[in-house]
N, C-alpha and C positions, 0 to 999 in steps of 0.2 A: 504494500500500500504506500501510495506518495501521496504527498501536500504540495501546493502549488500546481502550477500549473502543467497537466500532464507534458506534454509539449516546450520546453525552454522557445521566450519570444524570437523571432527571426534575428536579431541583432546580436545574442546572444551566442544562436548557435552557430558553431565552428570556435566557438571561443573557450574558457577556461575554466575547467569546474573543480573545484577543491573539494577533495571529498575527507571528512570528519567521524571517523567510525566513535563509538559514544559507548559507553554500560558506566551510569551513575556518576555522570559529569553537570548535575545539575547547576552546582556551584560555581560551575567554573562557562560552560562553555556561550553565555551571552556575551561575556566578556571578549572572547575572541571570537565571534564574531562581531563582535564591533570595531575590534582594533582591524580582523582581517578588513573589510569592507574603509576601513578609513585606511588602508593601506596602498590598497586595489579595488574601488569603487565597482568598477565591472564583471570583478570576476563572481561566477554564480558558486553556491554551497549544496552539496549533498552530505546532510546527514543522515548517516547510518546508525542506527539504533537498535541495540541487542536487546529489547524490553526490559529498559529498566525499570528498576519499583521506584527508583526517587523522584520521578517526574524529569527525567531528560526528554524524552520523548513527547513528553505534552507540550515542554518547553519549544524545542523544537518545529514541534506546528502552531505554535502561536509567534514564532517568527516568520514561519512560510507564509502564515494568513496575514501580515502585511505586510510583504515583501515577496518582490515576484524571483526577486534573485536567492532564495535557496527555498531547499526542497527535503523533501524527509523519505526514506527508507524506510521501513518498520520492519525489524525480522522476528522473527517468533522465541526469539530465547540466545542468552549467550551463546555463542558460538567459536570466538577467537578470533583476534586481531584479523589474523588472511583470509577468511572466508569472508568476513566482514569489507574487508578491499578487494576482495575477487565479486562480490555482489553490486557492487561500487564501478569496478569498471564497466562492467557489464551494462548498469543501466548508463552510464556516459557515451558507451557505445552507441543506445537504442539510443537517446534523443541526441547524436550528431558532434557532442565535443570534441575538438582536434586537442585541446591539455589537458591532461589532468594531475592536479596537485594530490598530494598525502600532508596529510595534516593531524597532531594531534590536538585534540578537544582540551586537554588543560593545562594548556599555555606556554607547554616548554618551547614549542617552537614559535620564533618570532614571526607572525605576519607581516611585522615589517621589512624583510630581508625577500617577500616572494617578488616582486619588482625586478630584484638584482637577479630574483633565482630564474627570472622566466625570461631575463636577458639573454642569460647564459643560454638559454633555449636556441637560441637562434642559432649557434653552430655546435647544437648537440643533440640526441635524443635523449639524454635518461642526463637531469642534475640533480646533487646529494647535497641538500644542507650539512655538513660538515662541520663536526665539531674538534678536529682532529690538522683540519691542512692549517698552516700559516695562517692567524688571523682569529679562527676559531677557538671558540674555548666553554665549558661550561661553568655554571655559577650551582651557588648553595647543596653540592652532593657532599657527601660525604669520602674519605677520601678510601674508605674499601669500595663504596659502586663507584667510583672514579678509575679505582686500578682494574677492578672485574672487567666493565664496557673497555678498557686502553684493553687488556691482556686478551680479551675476546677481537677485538678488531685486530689483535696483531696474528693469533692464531691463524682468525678466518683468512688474512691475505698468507698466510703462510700454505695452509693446509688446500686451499684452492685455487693458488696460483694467481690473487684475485688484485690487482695493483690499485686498491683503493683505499684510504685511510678512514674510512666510516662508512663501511657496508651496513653496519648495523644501522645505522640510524633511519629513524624513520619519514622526514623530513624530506620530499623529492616533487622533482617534475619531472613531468616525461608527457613524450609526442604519443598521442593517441593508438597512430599506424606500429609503435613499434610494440604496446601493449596486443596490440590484436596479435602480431607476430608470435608472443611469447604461449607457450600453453600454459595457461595457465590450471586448466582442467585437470593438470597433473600435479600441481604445486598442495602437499598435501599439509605443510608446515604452519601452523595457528600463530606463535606467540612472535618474535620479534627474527626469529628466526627464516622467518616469510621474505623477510625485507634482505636478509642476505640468502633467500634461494635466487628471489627474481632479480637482483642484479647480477649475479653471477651468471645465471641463465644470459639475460641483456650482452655480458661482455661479452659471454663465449657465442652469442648469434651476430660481433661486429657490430651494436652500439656503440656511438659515439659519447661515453658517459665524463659530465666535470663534475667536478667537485667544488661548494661555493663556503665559505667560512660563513658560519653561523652562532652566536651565545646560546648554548641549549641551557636554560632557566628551572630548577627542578620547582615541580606544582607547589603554589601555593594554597592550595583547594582538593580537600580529596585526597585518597592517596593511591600510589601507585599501584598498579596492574601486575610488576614483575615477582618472581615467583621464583623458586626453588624449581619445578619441575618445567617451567621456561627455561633458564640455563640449563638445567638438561637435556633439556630438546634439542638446544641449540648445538650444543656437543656434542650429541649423538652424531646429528644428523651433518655436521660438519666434518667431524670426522669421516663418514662414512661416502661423503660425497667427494673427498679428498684421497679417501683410497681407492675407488672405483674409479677416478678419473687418472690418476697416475697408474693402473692396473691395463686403463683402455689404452692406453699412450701407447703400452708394446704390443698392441695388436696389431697387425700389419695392416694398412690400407684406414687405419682410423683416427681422421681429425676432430678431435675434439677443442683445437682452438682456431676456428675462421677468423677470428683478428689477426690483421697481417701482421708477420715477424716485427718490422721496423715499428710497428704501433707497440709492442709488447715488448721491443726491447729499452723503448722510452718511458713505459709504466703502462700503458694503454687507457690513461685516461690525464685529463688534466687538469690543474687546480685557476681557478681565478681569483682576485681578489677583490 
């Protein structure tokens, strides 16, 4: 079920939709959309909502009903971070968006930085708010979830070959065409670990991915989503993506990396500031 108008108005579409996955961000997520929209007036919002009980979701359509630029999702029950942006792309598909942004609902990521991010669009398909390249930096964590996210980001580029300094993060734009490319029908990863399948998927199908420096801000509202058996997930499944691809590498006749050499021996991706 959506709010708003089924259809995004002709001016809109082909243009930029931020999509906002939600479970009990009541507190927090008016706020960003207000700062998003005083950021980037035009760009439209799809909230995704795992029915939550605290009233994010009513929230939500009482911003749709007076405003044509965002829209509501309803799903029937939490479900986890990537299925919740695999629902997501999917309807940006069905009414016509060429961008679509990632965004989270309580506030770590600045809206005010999607401007610079969706510049960077222009000679790229996939850019990664980065908390990590030159420039970036996070505020108010603590400094054990400071070293766990650094020592997971270094892992993942180790273990998958992956030349980017915030895979994890969830903070991103990307060209419409290059989501359709990706399967995402297969990506079966929920927690944060989603965001470093489909990039890695991106690099190794020859995206053009940057990286843009970002203040990731830890929630003032709420508290966080991660979990004990999210960082396991994420291990697992990194690990095991990491030995099956370096397994495939001695197979005869099997490329698993379509980025050309000279892109991959420069990092194959690149940072802006």
């Amino acid at each position: 079920m959506t709010s708003g108008p089924a259809v995004p108005p002709e001016d809109a579409r082909r243009g930029v939709l931020v999509i906002v996955p939600t479970y009990e961000e009541v507190g927090s997520l008016g706020g960003v959309l207000d700062r998003l929209h005083a950021a980037a007036p035009d760009v439209h919002v799809l909230v995704v909502d795992d029915a939550s009980p605290d009233g994010t979701g009513e929230l939500a359509d009482a911003r749709a009903a007076g405003d044509d630029r965002v829209h509501v999702l309803h799903r029937a029950g939490k479900a986890g971070l990537g299925p919740a942006y695999v629902a997501g792309f999917r309807w940006a598909a069905e009414h016509g968006y060429a961008v679509v942004v990632e965004m989270d609902a309580d506030g770590s990521h600045p809206p005010e930085r999607l401007p610079a991010m969706l510049a960077a669009l222009e000679d790229a398909d996939l850019v990664l708010g980065s908390r990590y390249v030159p420039g970036g930096r996070v505020q108010d964590w603590p400094a054990y979830r400071l070293a766990l996210s650094r020592a997971g980001n270094l892992y993942t580029r180790w273990a998958l070959r992956l030349p980017l300094a915030d895979a994890t993060g969830g903070y991103r734009v990307a060209r419409a065409d290059l989501i359709a490319r990706l399967p995402f029908d297969e990506v079966a990863s929920e927690g944060y670990c989603f965001q470093v399948d489909w990039a890695w998927r991106a690099y190794r199908a020859g995206a053009r991915v940057v990286e843009v420096p970002i203040t990731f801000t830890e929630r003032a509202v709420g508290r966080s989503k991660m979990s004990g058996s999210i960082v396991a997930e994420a291990l697992a499944r990194v690990t095991w993506w990491g030995v099956r691809d370096r397994l495939a590498d001695l197979l005869p006749g099997r490329v698993l990396h379509p980025v050309p050499a000279a892109d991959r021996a420069r990092g194959g991706a690149q940072v802006l500031r």
